[in-house]
C-alpha positions in Angstrom: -14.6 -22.4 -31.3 -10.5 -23.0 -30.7 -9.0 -25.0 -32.7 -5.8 -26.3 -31.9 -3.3 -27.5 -34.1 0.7 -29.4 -34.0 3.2 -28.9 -35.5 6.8 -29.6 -36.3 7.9 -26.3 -37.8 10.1 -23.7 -35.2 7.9 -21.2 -36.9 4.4 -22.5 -35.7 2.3 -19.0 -37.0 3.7 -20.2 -40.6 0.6 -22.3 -40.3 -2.0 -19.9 -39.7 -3.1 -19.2 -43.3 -3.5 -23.2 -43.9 -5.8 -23.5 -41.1 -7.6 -20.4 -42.2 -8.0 -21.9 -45.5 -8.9 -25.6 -44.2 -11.7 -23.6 -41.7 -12.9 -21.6 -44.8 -13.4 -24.6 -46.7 -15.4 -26.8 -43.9 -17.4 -23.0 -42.9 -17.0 -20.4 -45.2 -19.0 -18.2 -42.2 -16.7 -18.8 -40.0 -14.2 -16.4 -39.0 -10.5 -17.0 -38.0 -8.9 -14.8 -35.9 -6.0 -14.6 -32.9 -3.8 -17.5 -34.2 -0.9 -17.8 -31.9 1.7 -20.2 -31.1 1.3 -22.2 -27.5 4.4 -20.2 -26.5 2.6 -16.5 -27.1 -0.5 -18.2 -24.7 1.5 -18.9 -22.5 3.8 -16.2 -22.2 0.2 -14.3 -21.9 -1.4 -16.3 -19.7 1.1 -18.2 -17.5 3.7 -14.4 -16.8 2.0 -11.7 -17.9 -1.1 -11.8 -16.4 0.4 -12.5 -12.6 2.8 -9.7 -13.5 -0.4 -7.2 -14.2 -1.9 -8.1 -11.1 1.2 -7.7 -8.9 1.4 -4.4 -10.5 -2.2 -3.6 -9.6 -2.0 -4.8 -6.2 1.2 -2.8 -5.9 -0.3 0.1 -7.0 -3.2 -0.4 -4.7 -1.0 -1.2 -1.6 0.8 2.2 -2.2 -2.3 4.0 -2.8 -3.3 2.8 0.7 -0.4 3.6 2.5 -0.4 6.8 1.2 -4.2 7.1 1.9 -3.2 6.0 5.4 0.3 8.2 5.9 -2.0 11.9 5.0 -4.8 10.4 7.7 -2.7 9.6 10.3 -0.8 13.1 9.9 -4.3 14.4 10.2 -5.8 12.4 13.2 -2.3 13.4 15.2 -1.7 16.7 14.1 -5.9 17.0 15.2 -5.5 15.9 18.3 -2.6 17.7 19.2 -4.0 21.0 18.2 -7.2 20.2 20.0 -4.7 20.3 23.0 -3.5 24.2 22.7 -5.6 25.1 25.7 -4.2 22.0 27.7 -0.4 23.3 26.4 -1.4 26.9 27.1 -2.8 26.1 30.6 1.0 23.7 31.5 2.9 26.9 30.2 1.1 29.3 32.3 1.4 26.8 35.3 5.1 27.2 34.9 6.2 24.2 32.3 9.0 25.0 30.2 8.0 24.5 26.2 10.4 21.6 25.6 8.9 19.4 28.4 5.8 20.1 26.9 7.1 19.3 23.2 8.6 16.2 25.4 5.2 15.5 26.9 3.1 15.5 23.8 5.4 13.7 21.8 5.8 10.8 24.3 2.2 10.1 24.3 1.9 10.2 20.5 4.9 8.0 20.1 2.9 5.7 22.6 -0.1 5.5 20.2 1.7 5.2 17.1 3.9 2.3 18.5 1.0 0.7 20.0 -0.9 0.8 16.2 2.3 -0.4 14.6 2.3 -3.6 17.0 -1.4 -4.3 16.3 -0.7 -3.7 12.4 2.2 -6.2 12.6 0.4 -8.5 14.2 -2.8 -8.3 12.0 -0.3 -7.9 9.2 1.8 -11.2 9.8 -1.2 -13.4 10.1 -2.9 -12.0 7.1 0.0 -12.1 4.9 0.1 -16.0 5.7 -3.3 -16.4 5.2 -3.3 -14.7 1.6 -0.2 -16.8 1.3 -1.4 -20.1 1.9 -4.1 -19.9 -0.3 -2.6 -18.4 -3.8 -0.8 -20.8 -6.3 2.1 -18.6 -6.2 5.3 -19.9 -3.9 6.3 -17.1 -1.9 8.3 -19.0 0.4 8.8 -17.2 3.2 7.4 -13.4 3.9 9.8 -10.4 3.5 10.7 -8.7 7.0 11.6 -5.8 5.3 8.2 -3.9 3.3 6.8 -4.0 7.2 9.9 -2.4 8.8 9.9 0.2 6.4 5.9 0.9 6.6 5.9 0.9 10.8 9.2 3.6 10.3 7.4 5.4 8.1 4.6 5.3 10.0 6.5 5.8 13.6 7.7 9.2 11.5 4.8 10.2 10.7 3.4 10.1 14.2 6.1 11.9 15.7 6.0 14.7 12.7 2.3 15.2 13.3 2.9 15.4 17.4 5.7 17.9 16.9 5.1 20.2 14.9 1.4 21.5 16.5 3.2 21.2 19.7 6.4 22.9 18.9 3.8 26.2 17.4 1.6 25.7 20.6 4.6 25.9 23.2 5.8 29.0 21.2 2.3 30.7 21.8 1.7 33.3 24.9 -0.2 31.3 27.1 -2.2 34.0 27.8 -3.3 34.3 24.4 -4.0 31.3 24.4 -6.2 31.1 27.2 -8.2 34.4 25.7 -8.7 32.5 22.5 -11.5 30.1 23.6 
């Protein structure tokens, strides 16, 4: 049961142990608990609750992107590694190391900017979606959380094409055509 009650006072909890005593005397099982003023419900309901969740989403969007940073670094760095024999067969053919770095790190910029346009655009029209259907008035969508997630992610692709194929241009091709 909620019983709600008006008053003139500034101090509206004053009147919590009347109404505990005018409950007690209509139920004397009845138990009165969690009186509040209307402005401690709605500083509960009506701020901090949307401020919890945007924390909690938040947390949950960085979890991802970090989730997704450590994959991608994997997937690239993977692929490029599963190249050594590819890298050790150029090398022996007569290709300098740093057209190879080149080489490799062209066609993993080419992915990486190819995911970050298809995240954009599935981004964009997914943020106005999730937009136009909250009660919160966002207004217009910040350019600047998915500029810094496609750099980040831009970097990370060139990081994880670089580095395997700066160690696998630095490897006697020969040995690297024994190894497999």
């Amino acid at each position: 049961m909620t019983l709600i009650a008006e008053s003139e006072s500034p101090a509206a909890t004053s009147l919590a142990p009347v109404l505990r005593q005018v409950v007690q005397e209509i139920d004397r099982d009845m138990a009165v608990f969690d009186a509040r003023s209307m402005q401690d419900i709605y500083i509960n309901r009506a701020v901090k609750t949307p401020t919890v969740i945007a924390e909690i989403v938040s947390t949950l969007g960085v979890m991802g992107l970090t989730l997704a940073v450590v994959g991608l670094y994997g997937l690239a760095a993977y692929s490029v590694s599963r190249r050594t024999r590819e890298i050790g067969i150029r090398m022996a053919l007569g290709a300098d190391p740093l057209s190879v770095t080149k080489m490799v790190l062209k066609q993993g910029l080419v992915l990486g900017l190819a995911g970050v346009a298809v995240g954009l655009l599935i981004g964009f029209f997914a943020c106005r979606a999730i937009t136009s259907g909250t009660f919160f008035n966002f207004g217009h969508v910040s350019v600047l959380p998915f500029a810094a997630v496609s750099l980040l992610l831009i970097l990370t692709t060139i990081g994880a094409s670089y580095l395997p194929a700066r160690r696998a241009s630095r490897i006697d091709p020969l040995h690297t055509l024994r190894e497999e």
